[in-house]
C-alpha positions in Angstrom: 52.1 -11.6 -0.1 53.7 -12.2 -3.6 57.0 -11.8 -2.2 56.5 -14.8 0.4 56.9 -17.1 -2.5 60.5 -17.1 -2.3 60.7 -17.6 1.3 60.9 -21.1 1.6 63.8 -21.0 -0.9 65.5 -18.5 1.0 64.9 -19.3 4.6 67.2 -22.9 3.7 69.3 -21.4 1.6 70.3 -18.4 4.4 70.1 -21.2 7.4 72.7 -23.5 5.5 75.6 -20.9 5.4 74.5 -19.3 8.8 75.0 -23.0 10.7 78.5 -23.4 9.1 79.5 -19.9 9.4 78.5 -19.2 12.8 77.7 -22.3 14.7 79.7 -25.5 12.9 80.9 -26.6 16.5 77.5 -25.7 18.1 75.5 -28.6 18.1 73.1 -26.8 20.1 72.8 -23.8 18.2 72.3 -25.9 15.0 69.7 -27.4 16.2 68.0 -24.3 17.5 68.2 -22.1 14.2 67.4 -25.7 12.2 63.9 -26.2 13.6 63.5 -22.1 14.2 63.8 -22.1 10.4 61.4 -25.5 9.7 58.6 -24.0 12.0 59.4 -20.5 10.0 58.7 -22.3 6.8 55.7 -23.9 7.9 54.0 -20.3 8.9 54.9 -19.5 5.4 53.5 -22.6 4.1 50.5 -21.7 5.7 49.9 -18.4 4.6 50.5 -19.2 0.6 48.2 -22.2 1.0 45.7 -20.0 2.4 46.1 -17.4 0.1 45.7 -20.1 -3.0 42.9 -21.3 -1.7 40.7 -19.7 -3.3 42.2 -20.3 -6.3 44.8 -17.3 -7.1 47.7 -17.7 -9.0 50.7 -16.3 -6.9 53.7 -15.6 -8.9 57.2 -14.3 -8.0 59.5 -12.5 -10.9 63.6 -12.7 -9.8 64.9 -9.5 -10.1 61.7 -8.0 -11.7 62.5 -10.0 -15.0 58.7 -10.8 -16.8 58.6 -14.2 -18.2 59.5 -15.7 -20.5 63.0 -14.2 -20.3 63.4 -14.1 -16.5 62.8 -16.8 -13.5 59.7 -16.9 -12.4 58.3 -19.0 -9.0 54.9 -19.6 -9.7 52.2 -20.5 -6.3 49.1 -22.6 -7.0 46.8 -25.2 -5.0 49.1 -27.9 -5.9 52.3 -26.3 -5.4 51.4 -24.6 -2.1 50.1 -27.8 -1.1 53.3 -29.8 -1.7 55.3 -27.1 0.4 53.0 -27.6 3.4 53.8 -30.9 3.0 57.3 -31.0 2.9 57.6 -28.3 5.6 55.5 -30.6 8.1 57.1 -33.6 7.0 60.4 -31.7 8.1 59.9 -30.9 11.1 59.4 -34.6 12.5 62.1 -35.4 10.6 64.3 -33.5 12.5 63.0 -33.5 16.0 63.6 -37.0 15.7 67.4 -36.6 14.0 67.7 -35.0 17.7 65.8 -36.9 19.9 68.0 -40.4 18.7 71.5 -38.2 18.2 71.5 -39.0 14.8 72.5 -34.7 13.4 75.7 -35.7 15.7 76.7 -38.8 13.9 78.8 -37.2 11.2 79.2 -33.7 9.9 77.3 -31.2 8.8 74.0 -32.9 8.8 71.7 -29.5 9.7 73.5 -27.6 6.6 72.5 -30.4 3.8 69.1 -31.1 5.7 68.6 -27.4 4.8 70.0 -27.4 1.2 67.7 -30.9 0.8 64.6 -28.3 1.8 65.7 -26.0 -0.5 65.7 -27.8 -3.1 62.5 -29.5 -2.6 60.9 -26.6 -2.2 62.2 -25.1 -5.5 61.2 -28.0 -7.2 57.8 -27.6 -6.6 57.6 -23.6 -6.5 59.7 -23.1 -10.0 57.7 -22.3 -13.6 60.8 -23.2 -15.2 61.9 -26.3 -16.7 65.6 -25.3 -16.6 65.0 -24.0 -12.8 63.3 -27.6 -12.6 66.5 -29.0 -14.0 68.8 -26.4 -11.1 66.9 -27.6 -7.9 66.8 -31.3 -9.0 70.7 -31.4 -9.0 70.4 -29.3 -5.1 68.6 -32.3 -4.4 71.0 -34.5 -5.6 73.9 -33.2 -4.2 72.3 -32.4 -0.6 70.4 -35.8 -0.7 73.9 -37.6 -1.3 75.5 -36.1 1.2 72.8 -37.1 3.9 72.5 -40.6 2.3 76.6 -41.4 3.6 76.0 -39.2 6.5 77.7 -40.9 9.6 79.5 -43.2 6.7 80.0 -46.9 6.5 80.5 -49.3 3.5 77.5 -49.9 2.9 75.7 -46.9 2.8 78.4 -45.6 0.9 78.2 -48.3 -1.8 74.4 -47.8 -2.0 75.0 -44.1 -1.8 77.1 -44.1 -5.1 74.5 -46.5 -6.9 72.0 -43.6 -5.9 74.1 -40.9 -7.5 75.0 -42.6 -10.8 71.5 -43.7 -11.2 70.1 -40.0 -10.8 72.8 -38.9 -12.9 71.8 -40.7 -15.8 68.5 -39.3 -15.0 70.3 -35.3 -15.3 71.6 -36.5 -18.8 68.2 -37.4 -19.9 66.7 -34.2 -18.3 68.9 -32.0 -20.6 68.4 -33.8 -23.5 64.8 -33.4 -22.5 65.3 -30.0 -22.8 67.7 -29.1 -25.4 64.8 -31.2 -27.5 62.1 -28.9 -26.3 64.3 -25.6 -26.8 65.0 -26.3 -30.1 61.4 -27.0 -31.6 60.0 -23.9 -28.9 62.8 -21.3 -28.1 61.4 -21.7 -24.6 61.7 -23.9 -21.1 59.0 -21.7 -19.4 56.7 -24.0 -18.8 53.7 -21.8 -19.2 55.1 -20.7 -22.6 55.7 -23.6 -24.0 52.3 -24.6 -23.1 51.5 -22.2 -25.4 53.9 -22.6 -28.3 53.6 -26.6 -28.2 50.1 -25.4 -29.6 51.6 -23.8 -32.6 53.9 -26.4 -33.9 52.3 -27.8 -37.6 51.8 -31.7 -37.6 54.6 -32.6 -39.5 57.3 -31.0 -37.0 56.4 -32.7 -33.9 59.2 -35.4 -33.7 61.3 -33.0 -31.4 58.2 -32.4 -28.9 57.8 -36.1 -28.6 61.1 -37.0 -28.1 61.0 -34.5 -25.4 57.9 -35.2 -24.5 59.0 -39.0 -23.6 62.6 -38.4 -22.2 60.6 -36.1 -19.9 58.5 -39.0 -18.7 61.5 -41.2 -18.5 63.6 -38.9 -15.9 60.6 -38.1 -13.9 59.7 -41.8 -13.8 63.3 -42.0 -12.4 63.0 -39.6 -9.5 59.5 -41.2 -8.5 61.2 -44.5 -8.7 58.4 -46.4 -11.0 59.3 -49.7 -12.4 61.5 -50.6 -14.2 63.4 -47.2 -13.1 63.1 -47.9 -9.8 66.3 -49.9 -9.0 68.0 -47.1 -7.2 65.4 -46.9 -4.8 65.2 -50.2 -2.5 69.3 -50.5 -1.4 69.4 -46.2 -1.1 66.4 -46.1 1.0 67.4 -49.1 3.5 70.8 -47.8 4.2 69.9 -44.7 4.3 70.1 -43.0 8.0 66.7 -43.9 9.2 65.9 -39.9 9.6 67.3 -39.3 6.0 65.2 -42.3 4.6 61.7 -40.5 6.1 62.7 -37.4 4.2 63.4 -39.0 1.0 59.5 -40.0 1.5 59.2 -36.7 -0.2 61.3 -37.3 -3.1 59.5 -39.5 -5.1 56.9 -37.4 -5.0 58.8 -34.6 -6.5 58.9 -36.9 -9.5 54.8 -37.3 -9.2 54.1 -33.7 -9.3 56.5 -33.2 -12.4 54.5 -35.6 -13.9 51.2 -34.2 -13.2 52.3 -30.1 -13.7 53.9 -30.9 -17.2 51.5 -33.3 -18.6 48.5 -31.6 -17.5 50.2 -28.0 -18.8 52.5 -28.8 -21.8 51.6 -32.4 -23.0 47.9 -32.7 -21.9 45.7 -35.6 -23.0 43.8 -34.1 -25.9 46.9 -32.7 -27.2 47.5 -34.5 -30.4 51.4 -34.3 -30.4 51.8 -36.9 -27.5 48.4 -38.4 -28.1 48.4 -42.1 -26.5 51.7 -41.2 -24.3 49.3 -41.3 -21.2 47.4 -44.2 -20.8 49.6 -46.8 -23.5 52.7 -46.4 -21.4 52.4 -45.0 -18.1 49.4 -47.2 -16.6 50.6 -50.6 -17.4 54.4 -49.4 -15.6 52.0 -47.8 -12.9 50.1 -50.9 -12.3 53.6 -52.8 -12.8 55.6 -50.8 -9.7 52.1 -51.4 -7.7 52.5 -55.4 -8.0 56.9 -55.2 -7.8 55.9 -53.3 -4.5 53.7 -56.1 -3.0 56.0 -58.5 -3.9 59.1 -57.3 -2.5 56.8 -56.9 0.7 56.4 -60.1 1.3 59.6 -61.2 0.1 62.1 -59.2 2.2 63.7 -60.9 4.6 64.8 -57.1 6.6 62.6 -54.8 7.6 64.0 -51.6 6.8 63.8 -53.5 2.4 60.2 -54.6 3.4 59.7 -50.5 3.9 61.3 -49.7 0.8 59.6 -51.5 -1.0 56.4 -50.3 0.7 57.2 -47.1 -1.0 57.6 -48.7 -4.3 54.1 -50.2 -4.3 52.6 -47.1 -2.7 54.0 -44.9 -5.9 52.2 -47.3 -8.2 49.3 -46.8 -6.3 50.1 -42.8 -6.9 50.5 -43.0 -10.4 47.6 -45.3 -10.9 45.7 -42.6 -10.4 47.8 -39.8 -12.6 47.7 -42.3 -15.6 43.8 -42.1 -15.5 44.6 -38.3 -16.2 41.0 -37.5 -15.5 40.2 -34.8 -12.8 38.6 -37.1 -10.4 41.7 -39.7 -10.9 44.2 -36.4 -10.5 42.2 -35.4 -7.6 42.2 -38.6 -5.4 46.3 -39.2 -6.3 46.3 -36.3 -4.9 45.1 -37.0 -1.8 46.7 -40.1 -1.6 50.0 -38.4 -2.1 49.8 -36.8 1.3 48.6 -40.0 2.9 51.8 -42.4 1.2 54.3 -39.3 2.3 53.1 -39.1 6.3 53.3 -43.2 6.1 56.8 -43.8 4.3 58.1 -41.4 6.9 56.6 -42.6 9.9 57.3 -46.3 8.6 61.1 -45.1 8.1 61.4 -44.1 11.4 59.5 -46.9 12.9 62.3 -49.0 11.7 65.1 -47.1 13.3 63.0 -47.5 16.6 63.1 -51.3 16.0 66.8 -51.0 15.5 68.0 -49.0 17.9 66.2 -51.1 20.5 66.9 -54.6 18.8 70.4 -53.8 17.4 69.1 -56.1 14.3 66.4 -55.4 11.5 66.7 -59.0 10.2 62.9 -60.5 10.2 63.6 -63.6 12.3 62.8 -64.1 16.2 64.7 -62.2 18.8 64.0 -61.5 22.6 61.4 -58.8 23.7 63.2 -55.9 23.7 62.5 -52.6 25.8 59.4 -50.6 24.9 58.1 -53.1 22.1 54.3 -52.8 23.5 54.6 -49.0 22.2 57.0 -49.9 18.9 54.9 -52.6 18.3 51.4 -50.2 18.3 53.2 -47.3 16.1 54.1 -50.2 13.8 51.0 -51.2 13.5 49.2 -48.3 13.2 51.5 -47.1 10.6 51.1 -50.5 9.0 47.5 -50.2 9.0 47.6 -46.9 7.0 50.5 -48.0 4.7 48.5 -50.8 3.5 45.3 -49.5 2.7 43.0 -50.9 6.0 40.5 -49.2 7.4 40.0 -46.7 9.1 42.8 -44.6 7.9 43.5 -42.3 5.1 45.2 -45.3 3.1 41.4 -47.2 2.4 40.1 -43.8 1.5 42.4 -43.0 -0.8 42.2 -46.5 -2.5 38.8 -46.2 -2.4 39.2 -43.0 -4.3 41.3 -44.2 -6.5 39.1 -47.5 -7.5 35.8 -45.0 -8.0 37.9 -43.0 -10.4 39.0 -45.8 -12.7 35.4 -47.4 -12.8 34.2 -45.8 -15.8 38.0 -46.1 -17.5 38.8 -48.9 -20.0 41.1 -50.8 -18.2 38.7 -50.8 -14.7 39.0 -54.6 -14.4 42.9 -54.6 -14.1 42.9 -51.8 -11.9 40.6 -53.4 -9.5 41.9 -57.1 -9.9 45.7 -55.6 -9.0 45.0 -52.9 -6.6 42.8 -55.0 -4.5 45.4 -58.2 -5.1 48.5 -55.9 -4.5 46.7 -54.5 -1.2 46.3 -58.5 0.0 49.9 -59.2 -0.4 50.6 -56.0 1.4 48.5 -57.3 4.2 50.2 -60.1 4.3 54.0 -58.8 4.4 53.7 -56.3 7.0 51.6 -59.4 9.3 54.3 -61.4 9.0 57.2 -58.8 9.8 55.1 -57.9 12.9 54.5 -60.9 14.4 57.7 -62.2 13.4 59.1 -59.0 15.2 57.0 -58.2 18.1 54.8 -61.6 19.0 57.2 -64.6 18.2 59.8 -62.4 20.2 57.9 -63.8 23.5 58.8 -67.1 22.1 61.4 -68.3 25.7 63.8 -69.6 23.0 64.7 -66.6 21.7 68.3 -65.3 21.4 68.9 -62.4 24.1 70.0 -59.6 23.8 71.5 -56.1 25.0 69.1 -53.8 24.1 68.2 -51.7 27.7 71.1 -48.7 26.4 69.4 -48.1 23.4 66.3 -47.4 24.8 64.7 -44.8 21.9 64.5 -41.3 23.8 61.0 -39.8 24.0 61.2 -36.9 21.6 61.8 -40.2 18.8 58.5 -41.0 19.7 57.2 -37.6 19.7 58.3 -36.9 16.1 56.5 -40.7 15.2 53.3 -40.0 17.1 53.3 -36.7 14.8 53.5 -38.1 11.5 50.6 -40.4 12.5 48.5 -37.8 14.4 48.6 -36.3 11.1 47.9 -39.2 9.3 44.5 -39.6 11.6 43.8 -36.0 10.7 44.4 -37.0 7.0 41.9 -39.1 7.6 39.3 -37.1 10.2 39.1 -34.2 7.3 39.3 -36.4 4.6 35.9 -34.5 2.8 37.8 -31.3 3.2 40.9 -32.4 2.3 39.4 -34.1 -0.9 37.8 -30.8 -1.5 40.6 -29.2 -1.7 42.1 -31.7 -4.1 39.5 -31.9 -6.5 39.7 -28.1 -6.5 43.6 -28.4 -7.6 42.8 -30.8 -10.3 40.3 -28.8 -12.1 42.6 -25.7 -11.7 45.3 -28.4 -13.3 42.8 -29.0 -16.1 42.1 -25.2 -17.3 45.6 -23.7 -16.8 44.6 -20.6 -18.7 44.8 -18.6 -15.4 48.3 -20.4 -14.4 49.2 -19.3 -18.1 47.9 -15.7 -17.9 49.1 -14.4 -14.8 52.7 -15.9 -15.3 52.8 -14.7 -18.8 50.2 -11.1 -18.1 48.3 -12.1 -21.2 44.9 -12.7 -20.2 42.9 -15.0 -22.4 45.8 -15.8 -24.7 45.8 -19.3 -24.0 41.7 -20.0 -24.8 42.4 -18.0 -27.9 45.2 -20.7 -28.9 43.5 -23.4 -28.0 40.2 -22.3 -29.7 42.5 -21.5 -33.0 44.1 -25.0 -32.6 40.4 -26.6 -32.8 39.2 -24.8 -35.4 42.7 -25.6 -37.3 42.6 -29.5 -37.1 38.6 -29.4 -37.8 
């Protein structure tokens, strides 16, 4: 089972060259071996979830080489989990990329969907930070390619804004690391856990530079504010497939977040003491309220959306800056909620276009199958914004109940709760404005009967919220599981041991470490 780790690096990474190899004028074939090779990574998904569940450590050693020296993919509740994710997120992704002909808008659109897997999936299976640093750039370069898939000024425009802004982000990253090779000798992550522990009080200024350039490119890549520039114009112009599967992305920079600094830098660690909760909840709380705002600003749909996911990664790191289990365990969970609404949301608004012609929020004609648009909209609304019955209000709710007994409580409450209002209140307006003021008999006409959305577009939307209502159904399991990650987060010592095959090693440093500063 070990050796299933790799899979879903290797499935993409085989599938990529395959489709250009043996089927780059094949359309049909592409599409075939594309989802064959999604649904094969979702069996594999399945089957390391499973096995992690109980809390195992799985780990994977390229070419036999034991760490530190060699790469290593590590599997736990929280990586496995992020897969699974991704892998299901994936799969609607593309069956909707083929239901509305967008994989045949410009070229090569399977091959980088598969290198964008890849990557994303490396990301989150890698105990590397280098590796971390490798599969990041995949993501880069796939994710730029897909951005300006099927081309236009615009999207190219917002597609170059998107590269130099996560370039900047690669600089930092390997001064990041150079900074934490130099004081360590290491960039595995569960060995420098280990060696942070070791470094004497008066030679720390290396770790905390790392430690905060670190925070600064992840905070990039999960686009909180004021780092979250790149996000709103990349996201709308996006293709509206391509958009849906950068849903993903941004978390990619929350888990970073949560596997370093709950590893390397945790809270009681006295190096990067106050780095937590002095700097990353008051930005947290800020991208939460930039979010809301630029809901109820935006005068287009597809920017309301973007901003959507602004507001909803606040709401994620909200919950990470608590850096308590119970705060860990509910961002968590709200993670998996945000991800199934951003994508279902994205492609929502390609429905609205293709059968408008016009995402502009001002009054238009009814336009062919806006009873059904207009339901999915608001269904995905509903979850988006944090109303009950869905997954969204639970995972507020979770969210809320962990920062009760926290200093800052009243803040949290008072801007979560108003944030949510404003929300409320910019996704009303868009869908009245786009589905109940269109029976106004003034509105402008116009063409819309060709564009008709085919039915597998729906399909792939009615799957991402199906899940989203079993989100919510098995939310006490689901939360279970969750909470279970976040204390294996918190005690890393068998994360540590089995990557590093020295059992117990890690309590003995910490216990040393105690005794030390005592």
């Amino acid at each position: 089972m070990m050796h299933w780790l790799i899979l879903p690096i290797i499935l993409p990474a085989f599938i990529a060259p395959f489709i250009i190899l043996a089927a780059r004028y094949h359309m049909g074939i592409q599409r075939v071996v594309s989802v064959g090779g999604t649904l094969g990574m979702i069996a594999v998904a399945i089957g390391l979830v499973l096995e992690t569940s109980d809390g195992t450590v799985m780990l994977y050693q390229a070419g036999d080489w034991a760490a530190p020296f060699g790469i290593v993919l590590v599997g736990d509740r929280l990586s496995t989990m992020m897969v699974l994710l991704m892998a299901l997120l994936a799969l609607c992704v593309l069956l909707y990329s083929i239901g509305s002909k967008w994989d045949e808008r410009g070229r090569h659109f399977h091959v980088l969907f598969q290198f964008q897997l890849m990557g994303i999936a490396g990301a989150f299976l890698t105990g590397d930070l280098f590796n971390l640093f490798v599969f990041f750039e995949i993501l880069l370069i796939a994710s730029y390619g897909l951005m300006i898939h099927a081309g236009g000024n615009a999207r190219l425009r917002a597609g170059v804004q998107y590269v130099l802004f996560n370039l900047l982000g690669s600089t930092l990253f390997l001064f990041a690391l150079g900074a934490l090779y130099a004081e360590t000798g290491s960039l595995n992550m569960a060995d420098v856990a280990q060696r942070v522990l070791s470094v004497s009080a008066d030679e720390t200024v290396g770790i905390r530079v790392a430690a905060v350039l670190l925070l600064l490119v992840f905070a990039i890549k999960a686009a909180i504010v004021p780092l979250h520039f790149w996000l709103p114009s990349s996201y709308a112009e996006a293709p509206a497939p391509v958009a849906a599967l950068f849903a993903i992305m941004t978390k990619v920079g929350a888990y970073a977040i949560i596997r370093v600094y709950t590893m390397i830098f945790p809270v009681d660690l006295e190096v990067t003491s106050g780095l937590h909760d002095t700097y990353l909840l008051p930005v947290a709380l800020l991208s939460l309220a930039v979010g809301a705002v630029g809901v109820l600003a935006a005068k287009k749909l597809d920017r309301l959306v973007a901003f959507a996911v602004i507001s909803s990664m606040g709401m994620v790191m909200v919950g990470v800056a608590l850096f308590t289990e119970e705060s860990i365990a509910s961002a968590l969970y709200y993670i998996v909620h945000s991800t199934l609404a951003a994508g279902a949301l994205f492609l929502i608004v390609d429905l609205v276009r293709q059968s408008r012609g016009d995402l502009g929020l001002r009054v238009h004609a009814p336009v062919a199958g806006a009873a059904l648009i207009a339901g999915l909209f608001m269904v995905a609304a509903i979850a988006m914004t944090g109303l009950p019955p869905l997954s969204g209000f639970i995972g507020k709710l979770m969210i809320l109940n962990a920062a009760f007994d926290e200093g800052p409580n009243t803040w949290v409450w008072a801007l979560v709760l108003g944030c949510s209002l404003i929300s409320i209140v910019g996704f009303a307006r868009a869908g009245s404005i786009l589905f109940w003021k269109a029976q106004a008999e003034d509105a402008p006409a116009a063409d819309h009967e060709r564009n008709a959305p085919a039915a597998l577009s729906y399909v792939a939307v009615g799957g991402l919220l199906t899940m989203l209502v079993l989100h919510t159904a098995f939310a006490g399991r689901m939360y279970d599981y969750t909470t279970a990650t976040a204390a294996q987060l918190f005690a890393p010592d068998d994360y540590i041991s089995t990557v590093l095959e020295t059992p117990g090693k890690l309590s003995d440093n910490w216990n040393a470490k105690k005794e030390k500063d005592q």
